[in-house]
N, C-alpha and C positions, 0 to 999 in steps of 0.2 A: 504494500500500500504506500502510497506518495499522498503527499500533501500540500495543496498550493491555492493559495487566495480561498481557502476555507472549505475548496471541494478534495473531496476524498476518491483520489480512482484506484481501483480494483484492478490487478492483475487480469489479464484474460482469459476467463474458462476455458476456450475451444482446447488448451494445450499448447505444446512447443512448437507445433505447426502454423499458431495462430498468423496470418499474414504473410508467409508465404506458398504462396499457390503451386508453385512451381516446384520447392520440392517437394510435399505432397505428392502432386501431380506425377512424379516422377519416380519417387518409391514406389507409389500405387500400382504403377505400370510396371516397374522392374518386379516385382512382387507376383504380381498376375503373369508373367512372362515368364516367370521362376517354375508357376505352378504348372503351367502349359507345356512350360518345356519339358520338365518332369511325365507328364500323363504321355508325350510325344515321344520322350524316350523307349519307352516300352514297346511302340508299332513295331509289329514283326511282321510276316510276310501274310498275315488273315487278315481280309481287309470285309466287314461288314457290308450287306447289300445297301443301306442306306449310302456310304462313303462312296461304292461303288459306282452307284447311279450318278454320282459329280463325274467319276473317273470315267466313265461311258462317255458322259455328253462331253467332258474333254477331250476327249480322244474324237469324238466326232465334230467337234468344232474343229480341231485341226485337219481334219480333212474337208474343210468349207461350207459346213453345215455352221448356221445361226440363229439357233431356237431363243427364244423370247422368255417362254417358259421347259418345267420341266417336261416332256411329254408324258400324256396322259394324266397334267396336272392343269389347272387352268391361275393358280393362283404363286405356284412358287417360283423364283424368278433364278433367274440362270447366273448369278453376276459371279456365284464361287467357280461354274466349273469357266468360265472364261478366265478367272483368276489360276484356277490349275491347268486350263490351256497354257498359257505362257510360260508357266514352270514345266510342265512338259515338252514343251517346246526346247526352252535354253536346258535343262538337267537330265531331261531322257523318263517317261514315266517311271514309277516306286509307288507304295505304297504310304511310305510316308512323306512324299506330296500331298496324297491325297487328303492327309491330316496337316500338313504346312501352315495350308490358305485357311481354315477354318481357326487356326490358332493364332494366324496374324491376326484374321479382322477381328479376332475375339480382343485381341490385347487393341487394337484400336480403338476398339468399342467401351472399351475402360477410360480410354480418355475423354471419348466424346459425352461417359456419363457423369463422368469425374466434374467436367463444364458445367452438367445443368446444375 
């Protein structure tokens, strides 16, 4: 507590974080990257039909195919497997590309919650 011209202020609750955003921001993200990289470590060569359905439509995107959605879906939107188009593309398909892109936009998506 400090004292000046008669008002009393109060240390800041939020903690040691308080005012800056930025490391916060930045732990949080390293943090969440920590844990993804962990769960990513473990892909071995069994790859889930859900993951595989990405793996499909990238692989058919690289042969000039450009679906909107997933086939046979009318609401879920194609932007991961174009996102593992291009790593397939430059690294050569794997399995765990197929888990890469879901792990990037996940930790991205830490920051953009981290903002609101």
């Amino acid at each position: 507590m400090t004292r000046g011209k008669g008002v009393i202020s109060r240390p800041d609750p939020a903690g040691f974080l308080a005012g800056r955003d930025d490391v916060a921001l930045g732990l949080v993200v390293v943090l969440g990257a920590c844990a993804r990289l962990l769960l990513l470590h473990g892909v071995g060569e069994v790859v889930n039909s859900d993951d595989a359905m990405a793996g499909i439509m990238a692989l058919s995107i690289l042969r000039g195919d450009f679906p909107v959605f997933f086939p046979g879906d009318g609401y879920m939107g194609s932007l991961e497997s174009y996102a593992t188009a291009v790593l397939f593309r430059l690294l050569g398909p794997s399995p765990a590309l197929l888990y890469a892109v879901p792990c990037a936009l996940s930790v991205g998506l830490i920051g953009l919650v981290y903002r609101l």
